[in-house]
PDB file of N, CA, C and O in Angstrom:
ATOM      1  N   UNK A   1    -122.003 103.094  44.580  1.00  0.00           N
ATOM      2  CA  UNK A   1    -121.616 104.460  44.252  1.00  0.00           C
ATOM      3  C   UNK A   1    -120.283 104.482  43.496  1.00  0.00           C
ATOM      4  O   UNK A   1    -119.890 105.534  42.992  1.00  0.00           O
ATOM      5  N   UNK A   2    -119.542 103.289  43.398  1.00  0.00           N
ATOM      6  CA  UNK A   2    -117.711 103.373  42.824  1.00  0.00           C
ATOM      7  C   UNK A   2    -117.965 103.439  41.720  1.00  0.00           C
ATOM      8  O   UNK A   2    -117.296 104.129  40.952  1.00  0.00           O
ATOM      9  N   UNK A   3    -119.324 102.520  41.224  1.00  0.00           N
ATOM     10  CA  UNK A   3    -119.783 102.370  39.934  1.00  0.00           C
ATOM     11  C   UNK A   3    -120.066 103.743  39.098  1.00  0.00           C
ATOM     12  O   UNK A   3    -119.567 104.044  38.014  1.00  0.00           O
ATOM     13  N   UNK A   4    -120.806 104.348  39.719  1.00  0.00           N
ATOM     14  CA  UNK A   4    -121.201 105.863  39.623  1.00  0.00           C
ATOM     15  C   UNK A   4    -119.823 106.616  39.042  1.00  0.00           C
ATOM     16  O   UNK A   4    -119.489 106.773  37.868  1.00  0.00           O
ATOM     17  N   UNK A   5    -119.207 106.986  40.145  1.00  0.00           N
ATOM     18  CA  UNK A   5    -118.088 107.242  39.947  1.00  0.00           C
ATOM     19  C   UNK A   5    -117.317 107.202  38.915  1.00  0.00           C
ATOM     20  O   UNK A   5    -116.904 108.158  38.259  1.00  0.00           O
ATOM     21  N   UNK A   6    -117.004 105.463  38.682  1.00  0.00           N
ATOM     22  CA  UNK A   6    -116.404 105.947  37.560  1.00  0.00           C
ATOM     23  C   UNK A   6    -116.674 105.376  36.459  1.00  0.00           C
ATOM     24  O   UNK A   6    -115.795 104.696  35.929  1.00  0.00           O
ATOM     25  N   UNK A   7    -117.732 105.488  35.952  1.00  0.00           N
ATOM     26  CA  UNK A   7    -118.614 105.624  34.858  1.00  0.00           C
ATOM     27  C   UNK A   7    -118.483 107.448  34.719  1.00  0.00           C
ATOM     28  O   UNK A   7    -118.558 107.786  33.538  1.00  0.00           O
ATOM     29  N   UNK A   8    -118.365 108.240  35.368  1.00  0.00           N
ATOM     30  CA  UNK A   8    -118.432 109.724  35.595  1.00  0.00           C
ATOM     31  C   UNK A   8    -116.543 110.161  35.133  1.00  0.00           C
ATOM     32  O   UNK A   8    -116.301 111.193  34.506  1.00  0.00           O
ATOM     33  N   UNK A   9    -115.606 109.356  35.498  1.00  0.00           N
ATOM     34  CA  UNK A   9    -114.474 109.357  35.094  1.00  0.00           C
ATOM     35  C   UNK A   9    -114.429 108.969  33.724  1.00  0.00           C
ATOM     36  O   UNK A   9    -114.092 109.835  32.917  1.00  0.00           O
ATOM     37  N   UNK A  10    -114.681 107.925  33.347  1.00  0.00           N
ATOM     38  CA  UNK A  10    -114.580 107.826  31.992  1.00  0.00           C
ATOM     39  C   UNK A  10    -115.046 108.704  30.747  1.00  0.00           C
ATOM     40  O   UNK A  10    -114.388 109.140  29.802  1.00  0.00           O
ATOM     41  N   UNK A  11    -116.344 108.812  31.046  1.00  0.00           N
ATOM     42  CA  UNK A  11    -116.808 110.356  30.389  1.00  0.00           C
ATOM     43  C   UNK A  11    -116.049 111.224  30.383  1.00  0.00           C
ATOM     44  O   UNK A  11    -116.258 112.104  29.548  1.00  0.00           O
ATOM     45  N   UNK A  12    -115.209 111.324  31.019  1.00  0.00           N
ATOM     46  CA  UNK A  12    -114.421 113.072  31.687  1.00  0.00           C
ATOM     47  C   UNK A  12    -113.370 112.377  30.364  1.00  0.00           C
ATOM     48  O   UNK A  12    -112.907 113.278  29.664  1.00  0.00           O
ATOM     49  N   UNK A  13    -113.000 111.164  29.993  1.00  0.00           N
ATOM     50  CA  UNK A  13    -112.006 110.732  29.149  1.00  0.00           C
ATOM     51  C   UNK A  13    -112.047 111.234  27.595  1.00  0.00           C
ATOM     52  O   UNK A  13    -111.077 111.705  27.003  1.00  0.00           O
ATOM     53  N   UNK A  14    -113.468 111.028  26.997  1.00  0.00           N
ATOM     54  CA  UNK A  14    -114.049 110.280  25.619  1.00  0.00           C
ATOM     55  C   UNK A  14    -113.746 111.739  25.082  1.00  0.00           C
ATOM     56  O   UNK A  14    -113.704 112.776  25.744  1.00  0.00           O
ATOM     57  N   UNK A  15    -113.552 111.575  23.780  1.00  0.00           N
ATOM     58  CA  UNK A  15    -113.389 112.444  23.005  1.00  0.00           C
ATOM     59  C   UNK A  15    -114.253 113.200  22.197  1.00  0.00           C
ATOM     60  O   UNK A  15    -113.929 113.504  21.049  1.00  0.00           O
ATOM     61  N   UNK A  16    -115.125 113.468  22.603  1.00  0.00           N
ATOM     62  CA  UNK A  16    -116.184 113.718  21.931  1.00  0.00           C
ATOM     63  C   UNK A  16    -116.065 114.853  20.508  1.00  0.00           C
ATOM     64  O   UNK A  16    -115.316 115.829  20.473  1.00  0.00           O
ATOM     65  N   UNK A  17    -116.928 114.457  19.495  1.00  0.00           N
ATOM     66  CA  UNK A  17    -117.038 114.740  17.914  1.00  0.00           C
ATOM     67  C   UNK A  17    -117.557 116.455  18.431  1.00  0.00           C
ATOM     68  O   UNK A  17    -118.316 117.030  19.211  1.00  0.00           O
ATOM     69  N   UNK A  18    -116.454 116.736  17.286  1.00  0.00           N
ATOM     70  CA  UNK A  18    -116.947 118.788  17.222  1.00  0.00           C
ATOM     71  C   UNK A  18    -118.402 118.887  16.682  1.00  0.00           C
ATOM     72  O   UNK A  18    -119.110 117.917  16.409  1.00  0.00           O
ATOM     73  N   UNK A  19    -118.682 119.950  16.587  1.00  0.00           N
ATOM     74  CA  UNK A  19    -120.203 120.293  15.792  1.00  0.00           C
ATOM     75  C   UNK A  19    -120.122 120.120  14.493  1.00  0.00           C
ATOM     76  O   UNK A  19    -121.124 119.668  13.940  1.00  0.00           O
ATOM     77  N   UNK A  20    -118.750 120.476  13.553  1.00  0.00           N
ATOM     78  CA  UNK A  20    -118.780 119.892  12.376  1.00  0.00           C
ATOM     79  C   UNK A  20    -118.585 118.542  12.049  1.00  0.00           C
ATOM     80  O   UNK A  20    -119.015 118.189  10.951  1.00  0.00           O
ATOM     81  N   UNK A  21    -118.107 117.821  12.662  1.00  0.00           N
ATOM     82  CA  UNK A  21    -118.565 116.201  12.448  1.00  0.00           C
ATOM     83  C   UNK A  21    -119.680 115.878  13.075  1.00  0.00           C
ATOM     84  O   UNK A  21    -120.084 114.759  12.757  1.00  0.00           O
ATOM     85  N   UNK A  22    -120.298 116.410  13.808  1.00  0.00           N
ATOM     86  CA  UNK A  22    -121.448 115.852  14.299  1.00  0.00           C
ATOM     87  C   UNK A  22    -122.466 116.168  12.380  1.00  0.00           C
ATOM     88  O   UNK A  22    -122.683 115.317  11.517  1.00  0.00           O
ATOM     89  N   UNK A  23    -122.774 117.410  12.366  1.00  0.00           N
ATOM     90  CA  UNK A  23    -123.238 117.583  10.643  1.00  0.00           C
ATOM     91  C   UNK A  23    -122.742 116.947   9.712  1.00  0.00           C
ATOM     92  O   UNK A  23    -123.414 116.651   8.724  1.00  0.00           O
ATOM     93  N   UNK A  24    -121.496 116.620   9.843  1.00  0.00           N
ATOM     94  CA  UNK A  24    -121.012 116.384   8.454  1.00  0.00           C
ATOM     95  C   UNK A  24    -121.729 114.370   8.373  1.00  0.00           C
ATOM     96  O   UNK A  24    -122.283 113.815   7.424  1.00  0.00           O
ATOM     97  N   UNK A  25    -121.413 113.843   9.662  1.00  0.00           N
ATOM     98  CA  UNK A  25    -121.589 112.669   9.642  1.00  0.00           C
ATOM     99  C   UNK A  25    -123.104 112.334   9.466  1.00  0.00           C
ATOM    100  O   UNK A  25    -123.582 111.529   8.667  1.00  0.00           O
ATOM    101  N   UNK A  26    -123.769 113.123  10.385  1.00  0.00           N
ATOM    102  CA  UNK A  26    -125.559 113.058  10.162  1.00  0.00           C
ATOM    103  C   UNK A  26    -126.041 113.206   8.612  1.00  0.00           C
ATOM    104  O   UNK A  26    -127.009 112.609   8.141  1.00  0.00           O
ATOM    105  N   UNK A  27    -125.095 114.215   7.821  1.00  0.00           N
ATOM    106  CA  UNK A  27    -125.829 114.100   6.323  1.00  0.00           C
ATOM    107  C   UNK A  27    -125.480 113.228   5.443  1.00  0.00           C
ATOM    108  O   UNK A  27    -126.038 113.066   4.358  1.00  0.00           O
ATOM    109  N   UNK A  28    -124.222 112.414   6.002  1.00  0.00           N
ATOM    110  CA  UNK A  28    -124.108 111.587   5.352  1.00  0.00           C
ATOM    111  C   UNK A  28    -124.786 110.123   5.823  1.00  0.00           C
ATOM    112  O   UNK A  28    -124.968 109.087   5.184  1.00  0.00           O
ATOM    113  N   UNK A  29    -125.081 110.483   7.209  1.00  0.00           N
ATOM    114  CA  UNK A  29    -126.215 108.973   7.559  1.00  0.00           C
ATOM    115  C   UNK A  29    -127.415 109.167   6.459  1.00  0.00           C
ATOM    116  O   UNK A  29    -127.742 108.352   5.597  1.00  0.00           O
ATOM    117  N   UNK A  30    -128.090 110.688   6.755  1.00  0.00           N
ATOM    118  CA  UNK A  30    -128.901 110.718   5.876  1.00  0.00           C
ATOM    119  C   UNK A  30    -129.646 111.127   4.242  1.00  0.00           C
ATOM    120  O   UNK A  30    -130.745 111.455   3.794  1.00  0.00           O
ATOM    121  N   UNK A  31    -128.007 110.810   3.665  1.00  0.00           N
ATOM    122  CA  UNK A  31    -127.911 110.840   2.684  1.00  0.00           C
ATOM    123  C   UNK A  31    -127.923 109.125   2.264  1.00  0.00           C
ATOM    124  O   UNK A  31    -128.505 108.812   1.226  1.00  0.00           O
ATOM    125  N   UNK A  32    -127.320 108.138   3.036  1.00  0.00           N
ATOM    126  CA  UNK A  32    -127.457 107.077   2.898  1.00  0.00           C
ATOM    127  C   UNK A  32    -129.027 106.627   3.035  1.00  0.00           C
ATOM    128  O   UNK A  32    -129.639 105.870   2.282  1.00  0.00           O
ATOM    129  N   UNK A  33    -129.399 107.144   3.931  1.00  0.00           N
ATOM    130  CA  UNK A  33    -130.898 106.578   3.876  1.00  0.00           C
ATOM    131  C   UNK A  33    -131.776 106.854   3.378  1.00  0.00           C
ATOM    132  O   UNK A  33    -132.766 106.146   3.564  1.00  0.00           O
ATOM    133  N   UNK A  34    -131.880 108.064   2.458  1.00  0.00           N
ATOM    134  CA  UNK A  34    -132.271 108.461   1.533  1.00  0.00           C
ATOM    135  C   UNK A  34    -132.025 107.512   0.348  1.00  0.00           C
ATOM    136  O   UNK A  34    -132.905 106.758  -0.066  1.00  0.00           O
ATOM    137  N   UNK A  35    -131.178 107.560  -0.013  1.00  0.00           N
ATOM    138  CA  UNK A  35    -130.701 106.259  -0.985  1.00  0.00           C
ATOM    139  C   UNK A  35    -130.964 104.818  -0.908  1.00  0.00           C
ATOM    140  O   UNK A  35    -130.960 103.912  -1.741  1.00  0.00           O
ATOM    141  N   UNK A  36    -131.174 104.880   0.236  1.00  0.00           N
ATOM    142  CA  UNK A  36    -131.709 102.803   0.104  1.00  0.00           C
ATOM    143  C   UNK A  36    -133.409 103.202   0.134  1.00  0.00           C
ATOM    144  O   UNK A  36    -134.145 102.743  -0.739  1.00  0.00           O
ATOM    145  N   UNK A  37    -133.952 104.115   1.244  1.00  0.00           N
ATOM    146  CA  UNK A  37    -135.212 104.080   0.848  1.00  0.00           C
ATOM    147  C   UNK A  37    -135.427 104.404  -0.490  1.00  0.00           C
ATOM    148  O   UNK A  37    -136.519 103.866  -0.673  1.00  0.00           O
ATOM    149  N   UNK A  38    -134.969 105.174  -2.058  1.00  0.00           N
ATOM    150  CA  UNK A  38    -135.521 105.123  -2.876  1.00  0.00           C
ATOM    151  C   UNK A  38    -134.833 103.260  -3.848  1.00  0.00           C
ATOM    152  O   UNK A  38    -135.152 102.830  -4.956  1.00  0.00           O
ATOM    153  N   UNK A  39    -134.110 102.804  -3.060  1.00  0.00           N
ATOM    154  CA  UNK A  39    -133.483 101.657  -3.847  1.00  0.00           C
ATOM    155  C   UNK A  39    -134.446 100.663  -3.706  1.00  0.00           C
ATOM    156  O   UNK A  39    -134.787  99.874  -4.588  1.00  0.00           O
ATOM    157  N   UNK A  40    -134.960 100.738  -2.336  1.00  0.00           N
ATOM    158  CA  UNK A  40    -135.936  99.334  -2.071  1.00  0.00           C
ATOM    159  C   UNK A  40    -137.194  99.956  -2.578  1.00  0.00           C
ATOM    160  O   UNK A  40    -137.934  99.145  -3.132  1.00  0.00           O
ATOM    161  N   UNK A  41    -137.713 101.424  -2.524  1.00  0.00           N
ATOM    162  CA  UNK A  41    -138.869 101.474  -3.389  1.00  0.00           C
ATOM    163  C   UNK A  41    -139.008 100.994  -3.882  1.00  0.00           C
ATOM    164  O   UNK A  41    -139.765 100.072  -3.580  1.00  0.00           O
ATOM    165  N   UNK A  42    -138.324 101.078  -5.488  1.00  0.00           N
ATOM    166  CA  UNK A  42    -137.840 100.813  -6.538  1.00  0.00           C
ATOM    167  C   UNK A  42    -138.262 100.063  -6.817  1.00  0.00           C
ATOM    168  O   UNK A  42    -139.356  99.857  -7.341  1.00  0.00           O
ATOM    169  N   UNK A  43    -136.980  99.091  -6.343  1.00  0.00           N
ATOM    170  CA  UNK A  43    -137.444  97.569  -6.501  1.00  0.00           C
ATOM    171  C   UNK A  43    -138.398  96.922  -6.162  1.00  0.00           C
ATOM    172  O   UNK A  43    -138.554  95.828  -6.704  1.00  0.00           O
ATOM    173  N   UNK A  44    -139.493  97.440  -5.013  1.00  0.00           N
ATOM    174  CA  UNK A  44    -140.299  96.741  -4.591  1.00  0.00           C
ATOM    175  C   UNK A  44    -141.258  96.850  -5.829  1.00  0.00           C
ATOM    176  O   UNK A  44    -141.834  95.833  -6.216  1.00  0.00           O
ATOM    177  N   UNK A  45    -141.472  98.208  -6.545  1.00  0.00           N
ATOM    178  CA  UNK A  45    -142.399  98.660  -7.103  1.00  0.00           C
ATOM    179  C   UNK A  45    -141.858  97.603  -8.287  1.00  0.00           C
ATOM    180  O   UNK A  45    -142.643  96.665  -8.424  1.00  0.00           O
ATOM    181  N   UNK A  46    -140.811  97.552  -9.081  1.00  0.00           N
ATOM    182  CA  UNK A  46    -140.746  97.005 -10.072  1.00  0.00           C
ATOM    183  C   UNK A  46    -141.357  95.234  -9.986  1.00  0.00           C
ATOM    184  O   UNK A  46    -142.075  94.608 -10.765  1.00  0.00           O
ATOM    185  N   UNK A  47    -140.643  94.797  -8.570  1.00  0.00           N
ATOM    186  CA  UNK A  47    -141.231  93.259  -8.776  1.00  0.00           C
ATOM    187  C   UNK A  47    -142.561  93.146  -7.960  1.00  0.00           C
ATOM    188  O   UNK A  47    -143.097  92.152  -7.469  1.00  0.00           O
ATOM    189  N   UNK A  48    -142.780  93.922  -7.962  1.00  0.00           N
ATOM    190  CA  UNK A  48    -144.511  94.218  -7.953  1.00  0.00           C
ATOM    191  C   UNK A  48    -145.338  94.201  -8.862  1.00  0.00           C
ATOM    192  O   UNK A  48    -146.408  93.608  -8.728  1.00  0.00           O
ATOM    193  N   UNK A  49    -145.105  94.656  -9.635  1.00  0.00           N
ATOM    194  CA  UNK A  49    -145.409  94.892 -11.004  1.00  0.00           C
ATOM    195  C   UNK A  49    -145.156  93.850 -11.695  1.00  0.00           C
ATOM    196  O   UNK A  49    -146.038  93.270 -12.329  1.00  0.00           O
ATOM    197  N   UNK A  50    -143.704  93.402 -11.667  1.00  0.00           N
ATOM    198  CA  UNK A  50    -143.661  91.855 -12.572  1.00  0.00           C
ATOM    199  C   UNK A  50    -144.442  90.649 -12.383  1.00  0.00           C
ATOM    200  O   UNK A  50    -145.067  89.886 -13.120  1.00  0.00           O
ATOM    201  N   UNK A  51    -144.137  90.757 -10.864  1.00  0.00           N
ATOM    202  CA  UNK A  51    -144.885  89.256 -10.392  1.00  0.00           C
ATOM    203  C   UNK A  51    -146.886  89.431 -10.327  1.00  0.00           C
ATOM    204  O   UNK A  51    -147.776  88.587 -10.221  1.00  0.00           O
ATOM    205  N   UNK A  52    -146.901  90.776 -10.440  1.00  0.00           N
ATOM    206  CA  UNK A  52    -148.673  91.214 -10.817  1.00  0.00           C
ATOM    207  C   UNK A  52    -149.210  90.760 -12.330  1.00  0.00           C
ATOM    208  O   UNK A  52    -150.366  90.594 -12.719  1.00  0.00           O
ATOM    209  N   UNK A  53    -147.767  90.601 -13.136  1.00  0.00           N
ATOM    210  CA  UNK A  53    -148.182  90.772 -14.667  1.00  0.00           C
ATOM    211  C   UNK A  53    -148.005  88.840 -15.042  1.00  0.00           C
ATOM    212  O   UNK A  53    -148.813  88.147 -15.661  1.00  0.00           O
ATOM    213  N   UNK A  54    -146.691  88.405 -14.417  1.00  0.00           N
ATOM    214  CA  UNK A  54    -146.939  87.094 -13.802  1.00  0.00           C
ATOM    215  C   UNK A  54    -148.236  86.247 -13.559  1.00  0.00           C
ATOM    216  O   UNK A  54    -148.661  85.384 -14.327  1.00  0.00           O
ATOM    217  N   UNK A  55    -148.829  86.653 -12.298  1.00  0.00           N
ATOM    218  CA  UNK A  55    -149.693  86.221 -11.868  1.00  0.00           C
ATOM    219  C   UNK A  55    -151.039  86.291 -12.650  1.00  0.00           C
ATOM    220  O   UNK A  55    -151.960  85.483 -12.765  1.00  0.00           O
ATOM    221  N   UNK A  56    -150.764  87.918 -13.298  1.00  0.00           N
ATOM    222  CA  UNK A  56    -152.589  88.050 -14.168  1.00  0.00           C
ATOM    223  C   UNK A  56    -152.130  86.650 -15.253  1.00  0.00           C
ATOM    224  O   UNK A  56    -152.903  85.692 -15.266  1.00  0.00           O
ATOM    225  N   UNK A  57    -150.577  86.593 -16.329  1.00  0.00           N
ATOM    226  CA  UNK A  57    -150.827  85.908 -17.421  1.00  0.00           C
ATOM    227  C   UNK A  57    -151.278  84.329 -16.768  1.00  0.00           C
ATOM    228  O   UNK A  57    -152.197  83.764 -17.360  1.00  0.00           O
ATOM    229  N   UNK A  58    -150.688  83.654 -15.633  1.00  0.00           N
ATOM    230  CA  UNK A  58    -151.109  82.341 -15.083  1.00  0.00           C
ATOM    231  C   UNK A  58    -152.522  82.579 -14.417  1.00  0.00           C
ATOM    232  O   UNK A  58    -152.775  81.644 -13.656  1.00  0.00           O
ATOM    233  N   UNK A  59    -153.345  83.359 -14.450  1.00  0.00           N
ATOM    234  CA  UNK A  59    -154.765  83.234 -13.851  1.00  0.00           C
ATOM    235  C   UNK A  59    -155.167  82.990 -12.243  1.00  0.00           C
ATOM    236  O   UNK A  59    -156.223  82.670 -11.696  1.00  0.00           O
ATOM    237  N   UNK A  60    -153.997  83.253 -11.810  1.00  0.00           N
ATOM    238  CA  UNK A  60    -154.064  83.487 -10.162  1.00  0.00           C
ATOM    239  C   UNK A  60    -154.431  84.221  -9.740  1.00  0.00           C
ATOM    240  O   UNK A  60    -154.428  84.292  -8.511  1.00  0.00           O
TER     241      UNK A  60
END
């Protein structure tokens, strides 16, 4: 139960983020992830395509 306790104290410590950093930080998580998912699209699509055009000219 001490454990309990003060695990329950420490909480009472932490500083917890206002409502505007809680938003401000979330759009910028998901503004980042927005951005790599269209980066690795991308790229996947492009060397997809290369190594397809690759492969047709060697007959694989």
């Amino acid at each position: 139960m001490n454990y309990l306790q003060g695990a329950i104290h420490e909480l009472k410590n932490v500083t917890w983020p206002t409502e505007k950093e809680v938003i401000r930080l979330t759009k910028i998580t998901l503004s980042f992830l927005v951005l790599f998912t269209l980066l690795f699209f991308f790229t996947d699509s492009i060397l997809s395509g290369a190594f397809s055009t690759l492969y047709a000219s060697i007959n694989i």
